[in-house]
C-alpha positions as CSV (number, residue, x, y, z in Angstrom):
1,X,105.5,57.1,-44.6
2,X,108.8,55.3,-45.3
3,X,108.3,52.8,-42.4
4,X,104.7,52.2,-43.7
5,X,106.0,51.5,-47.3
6,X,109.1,49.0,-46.2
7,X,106.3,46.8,-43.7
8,X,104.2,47.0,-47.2
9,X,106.9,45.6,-49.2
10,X,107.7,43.2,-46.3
11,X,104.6,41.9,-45.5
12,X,103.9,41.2,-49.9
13,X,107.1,39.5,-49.5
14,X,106.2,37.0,-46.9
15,X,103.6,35.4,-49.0
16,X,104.2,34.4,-52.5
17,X,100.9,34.3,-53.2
18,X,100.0,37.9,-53.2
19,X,103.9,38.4,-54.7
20,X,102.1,36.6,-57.7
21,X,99.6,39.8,-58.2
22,X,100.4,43.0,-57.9
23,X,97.8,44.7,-54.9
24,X,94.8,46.2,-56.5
25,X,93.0,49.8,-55.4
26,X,89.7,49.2,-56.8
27,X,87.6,52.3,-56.7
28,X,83.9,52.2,-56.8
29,X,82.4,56.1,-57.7
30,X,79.1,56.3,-55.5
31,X,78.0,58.7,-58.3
32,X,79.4,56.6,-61.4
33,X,79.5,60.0,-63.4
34,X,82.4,60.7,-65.7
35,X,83.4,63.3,-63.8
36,X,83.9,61.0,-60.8
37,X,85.3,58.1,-62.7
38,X,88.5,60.1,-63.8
39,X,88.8,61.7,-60.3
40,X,89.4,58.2,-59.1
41,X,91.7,57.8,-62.1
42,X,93.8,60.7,-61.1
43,X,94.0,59.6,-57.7
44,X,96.1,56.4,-58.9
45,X,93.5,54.0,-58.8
46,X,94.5,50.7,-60.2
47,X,90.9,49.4,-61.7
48,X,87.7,50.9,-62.1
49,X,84.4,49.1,-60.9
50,X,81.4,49.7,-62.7
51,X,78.0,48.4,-62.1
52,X,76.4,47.4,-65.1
53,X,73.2,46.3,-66.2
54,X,70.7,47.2,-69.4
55,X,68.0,50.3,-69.8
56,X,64.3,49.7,-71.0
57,X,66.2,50.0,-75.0
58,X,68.1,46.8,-73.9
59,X,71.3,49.4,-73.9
60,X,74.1,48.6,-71.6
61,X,74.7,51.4,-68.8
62,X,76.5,52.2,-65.5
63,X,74.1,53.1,-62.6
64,X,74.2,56.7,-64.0
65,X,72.7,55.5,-66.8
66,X,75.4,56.3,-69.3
67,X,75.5,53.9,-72.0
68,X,78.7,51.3,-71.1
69,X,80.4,52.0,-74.7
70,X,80.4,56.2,-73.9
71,X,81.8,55.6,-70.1
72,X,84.5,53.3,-71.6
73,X,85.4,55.5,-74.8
74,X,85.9,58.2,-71.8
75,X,88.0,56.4,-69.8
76,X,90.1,54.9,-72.9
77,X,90.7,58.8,-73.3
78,X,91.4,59.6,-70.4
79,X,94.1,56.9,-70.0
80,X,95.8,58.1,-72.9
81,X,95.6,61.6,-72.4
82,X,96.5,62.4,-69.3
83,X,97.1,59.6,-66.4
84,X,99.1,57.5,-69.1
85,X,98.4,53.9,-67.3
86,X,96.4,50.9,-69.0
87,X,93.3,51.6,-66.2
88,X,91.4,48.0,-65.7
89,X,87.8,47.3,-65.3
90,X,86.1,45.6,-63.0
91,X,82.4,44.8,-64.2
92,X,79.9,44.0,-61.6
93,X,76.9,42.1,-63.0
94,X,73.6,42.2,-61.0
95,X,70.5,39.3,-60.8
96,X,69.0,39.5,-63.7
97,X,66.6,37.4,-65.5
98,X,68.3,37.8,-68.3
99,X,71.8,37.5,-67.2
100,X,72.9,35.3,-70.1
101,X,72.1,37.6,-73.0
102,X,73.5,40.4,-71.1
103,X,76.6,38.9,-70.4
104,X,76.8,37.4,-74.1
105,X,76.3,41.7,-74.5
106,X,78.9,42.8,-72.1
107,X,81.0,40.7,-73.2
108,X,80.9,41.7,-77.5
109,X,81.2,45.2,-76.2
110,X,84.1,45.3,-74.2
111,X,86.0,43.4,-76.9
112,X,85.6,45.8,-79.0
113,X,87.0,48.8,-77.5
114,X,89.8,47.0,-74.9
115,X,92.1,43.8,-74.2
116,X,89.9,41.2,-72.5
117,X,93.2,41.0,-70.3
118,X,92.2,44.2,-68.4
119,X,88.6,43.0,-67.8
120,X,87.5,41.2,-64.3
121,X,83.6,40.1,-64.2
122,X,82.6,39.9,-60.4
123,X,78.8,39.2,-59.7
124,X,76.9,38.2,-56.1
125,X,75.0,35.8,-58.6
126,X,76.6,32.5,-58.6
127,X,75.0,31.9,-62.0
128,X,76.0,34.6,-63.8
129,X,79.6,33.5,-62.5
130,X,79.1,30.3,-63.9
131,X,77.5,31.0,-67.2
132,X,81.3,33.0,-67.5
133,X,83.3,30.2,-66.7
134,X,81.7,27.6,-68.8
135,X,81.5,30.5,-72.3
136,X,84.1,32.7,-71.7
137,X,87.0,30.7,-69.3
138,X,89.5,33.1,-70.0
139,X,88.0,35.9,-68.5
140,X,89.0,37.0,-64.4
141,X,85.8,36.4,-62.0
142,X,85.4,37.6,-58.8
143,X,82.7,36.3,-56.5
144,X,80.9,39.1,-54.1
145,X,80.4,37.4,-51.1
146,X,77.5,38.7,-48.9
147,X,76.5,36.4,-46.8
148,X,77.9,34.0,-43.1
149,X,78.7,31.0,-45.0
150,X,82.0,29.2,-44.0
151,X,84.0,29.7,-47.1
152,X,83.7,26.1,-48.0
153,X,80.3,26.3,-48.3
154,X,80.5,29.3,-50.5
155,X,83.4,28.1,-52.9
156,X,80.7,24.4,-53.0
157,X,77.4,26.4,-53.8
158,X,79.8,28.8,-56.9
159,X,81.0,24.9,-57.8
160,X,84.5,26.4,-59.3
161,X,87.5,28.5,-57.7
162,X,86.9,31.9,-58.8
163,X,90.3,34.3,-59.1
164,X,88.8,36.7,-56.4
165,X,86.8,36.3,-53.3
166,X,85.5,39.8,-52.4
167,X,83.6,39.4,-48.8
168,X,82.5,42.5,-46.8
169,X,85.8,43.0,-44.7
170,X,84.4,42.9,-41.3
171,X,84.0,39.5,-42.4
172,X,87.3,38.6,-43.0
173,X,90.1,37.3,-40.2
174,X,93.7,36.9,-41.1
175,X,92.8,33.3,-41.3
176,X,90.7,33.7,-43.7
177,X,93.0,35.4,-45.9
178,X,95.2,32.9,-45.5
179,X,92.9,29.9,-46.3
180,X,91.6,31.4,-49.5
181,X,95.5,32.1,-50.3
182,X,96.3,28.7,-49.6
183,X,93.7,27.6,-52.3
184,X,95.6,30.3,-54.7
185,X,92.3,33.1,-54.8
186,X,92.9,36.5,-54.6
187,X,91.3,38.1,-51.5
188,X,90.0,41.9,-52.6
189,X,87.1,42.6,-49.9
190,X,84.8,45.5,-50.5
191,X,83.7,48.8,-48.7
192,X,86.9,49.6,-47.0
193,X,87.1,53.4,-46.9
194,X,89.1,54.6,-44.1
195,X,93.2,54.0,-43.8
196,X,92.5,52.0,-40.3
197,X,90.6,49.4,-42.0
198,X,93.0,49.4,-44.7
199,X,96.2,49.5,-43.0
200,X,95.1,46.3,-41.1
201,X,94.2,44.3,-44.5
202,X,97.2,44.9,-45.8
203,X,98.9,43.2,-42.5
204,X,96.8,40.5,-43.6
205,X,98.1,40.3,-46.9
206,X,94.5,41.3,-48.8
207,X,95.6,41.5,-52.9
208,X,93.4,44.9,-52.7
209,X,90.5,46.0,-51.7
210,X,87.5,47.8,-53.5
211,X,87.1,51.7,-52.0
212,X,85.1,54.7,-52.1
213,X,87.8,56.7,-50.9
214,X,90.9,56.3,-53.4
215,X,92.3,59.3,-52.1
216,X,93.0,57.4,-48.5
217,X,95.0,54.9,-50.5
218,X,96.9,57.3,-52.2
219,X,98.1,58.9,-48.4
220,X,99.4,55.0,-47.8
221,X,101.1,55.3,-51.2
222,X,99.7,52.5,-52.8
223,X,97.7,54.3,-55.8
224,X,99.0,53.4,-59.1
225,X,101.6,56.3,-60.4
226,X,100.1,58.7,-62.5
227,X,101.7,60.3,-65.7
228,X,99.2,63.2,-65.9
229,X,100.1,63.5,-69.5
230,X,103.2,66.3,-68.7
């Protein structure tokens, strides 16, 4: 463990890139219940990714159907009662024909319960990614990548350099990583759930990666600390 956590420190102080931002465990509940989302809080992880999208009442809710304001009144909670550590969200927006008045949605609701600071919007769709930049510029966007496209082609077809490029990470190379680094995006790739996979991103010098398995991070030690309200 102590020779895994000085290569760690090592390897985030050979690039001053991902110095810049502190490496992120984003944990992605397959069952986005409450119960779920606050396991992954207790297990240290650093943001919470939520899919979002709106019911047939035009209500925002996760994919368990819980309306977005309950899930984040929870976790608000939650933070302040027991793991004692500003938890961030990560907001995944899905095609939807009606992307801009469910953004405009998303983003009224969320300012009314937390910082904006805390809040990254990541979508596949490269619309809804640019109806953010252009209305709400301030805001952290993330670009799911799911496709074989060079990443020049990609970063063309989204038109702006988004904060985060989050490719499957069989995709990735340590090139890659690089390249996007040298254009100053964060690299955060998704479905990494075993400590192989991650162990060799993090040679790579990844910013974080999204996960099922939080509890994996946490045996590399790179969970966030939690208070658990003692």
């Amino acid at each position: 463990m102590v020779r895994f956590v000085l290569f760690l420190a090592l390897s985030l102080t050979l690039s001053p890139f991902a110095l810049s931002q502190p490496f992120q465990v984003q944990a992605k509940p397959e069952k986005p219940t409450l119960a779920d989302i606050t396991k992954m809080m207790d297990l240290g992880a650093h943001s919470i990714h939520l899919v979002v999208s709106t019911n047939e009442k035009n209500q925002l809710v996760n994919d368990s159907r819980m309306l977005l304001s309950d899930v984040v009144k929870a976790m608000e909670w939650h933070t302040k009662s027991y793991t004692r550590y500003e938890i961030k969200y990560v907001i995944e927006l899905k095609t939807s024909a009606k992307h801009t008045l469910e953004s405009i949605a998303v983003h009224d609701l969320l300012d009314a319960y937390i910082p904006l600071s805390r809040i990254t919007i990541q979508s596949e769709n490269f619309k809804v990614l640019k109806f953010w930049k252009k209305k709400y510029p301030e805001i952290r966007l993330s670009a799911i990548i799911n496709n074989q496209k060079s990443i020049d082609t990609n970063l063309a077809n989204l038109g702006f350099k988004p904060h985060i490029y989050s490719s499957h990470h069989e995709t990735l190379s340590e090139q890659k990583v690089a390249n996007l680094h040298k254009r100053e995006i964060s690299v955060i790739p998704w479905a990494v759930n075993d400590t192989i996979s991650m162990n060799r991103l993090i040679g790579w010098q990844v910013d974080g990666f999204i996960t099922d398995t939080p509890d994996q991070s946490q045996l590399l030690g790179i969970n966030q600390e939690v208070k658990n309200g003692n």
